[in-house]
Residue, then its C-alpha position, 0 to 999 in steps of 0.5 A: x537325416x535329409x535327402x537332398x533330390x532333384x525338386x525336393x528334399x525329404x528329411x526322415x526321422x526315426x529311432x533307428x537306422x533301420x526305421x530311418x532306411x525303411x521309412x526312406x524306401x517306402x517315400x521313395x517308391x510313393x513319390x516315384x509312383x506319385x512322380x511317374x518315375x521309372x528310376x530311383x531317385x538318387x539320394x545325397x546325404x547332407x552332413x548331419x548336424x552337430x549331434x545328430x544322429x545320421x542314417x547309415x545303410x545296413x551293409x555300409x561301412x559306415x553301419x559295420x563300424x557302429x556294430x563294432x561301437x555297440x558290441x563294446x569294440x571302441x570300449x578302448x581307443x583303437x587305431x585305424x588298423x587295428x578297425x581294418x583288422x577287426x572289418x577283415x574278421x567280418x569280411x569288409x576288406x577296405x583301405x586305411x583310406x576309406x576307413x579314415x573317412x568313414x570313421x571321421x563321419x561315425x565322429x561326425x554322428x556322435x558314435x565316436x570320439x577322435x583323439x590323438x594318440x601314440x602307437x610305436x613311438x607314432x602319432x595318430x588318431x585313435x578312436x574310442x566310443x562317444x561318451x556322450x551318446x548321439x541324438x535319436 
């Protein structure tokens, strides 16, 4: 994952998306003490590259929506509501929209796959979990 910052980017790797924020947090508190900086440096994610692993915070929906991939929720192809549905559960209450995007970038992370499909005579995208798991 790079950071693109105002001076420098920083690219961070690491086994896990915990591993990745963490180590993200200790850089950032060393160059701010190493910078004199009393702000926090705001972070741009890039877009990963093809077959990369991305780094998503803990509480993002972007993380919430890999939790649902582990536990074996995209076992099966799943539409948009029934994701929004299944967030709802969990107390993430977020708009188709959002959604849409979020899970486009999951795809773009290797975690899922996009494909189109048929739901009450409808053509959409569903979602299933990436046959081929993302790089780490």
């Amino acid at each position: 994952m790079t950071f693109k910052l105002e001076g420098y980017d920083i690219t961070i790797t690491g086994d896990s998306v915990k591993e990745i924020v963490e180590k993200y947090r200790e850089v950032s508190r060393e160059l701010n003490s190493a910078l004199g900086s009393k702000t926090r440096p705001r972070a741009q994610r890039s877009s990963p590259a093809p077959g990369r692993r991305s780094a998503f915070a803990g509480g993002s929906v972007n993380s919430k929506i890999i939790d649902l991939v582990e536990s074996g929720f995209f076992d099966d192809a799943r539409s948009l509501q029934e994701l929004k549905d299944e967030l709802a559960k969990k107390g993430v209450i977020k708009p188709i929209t959002t959604l849409a995007a979020r899970a486009k970038e999951v795809v773009e992370a290797g975690y899922l796959e996009r494909d189109h499909g048929t739901v009450d005579d409808r053509k959409l995208w569903v979602y299933s979990k990436s046959k081929k798991p993302p790089i780490q």
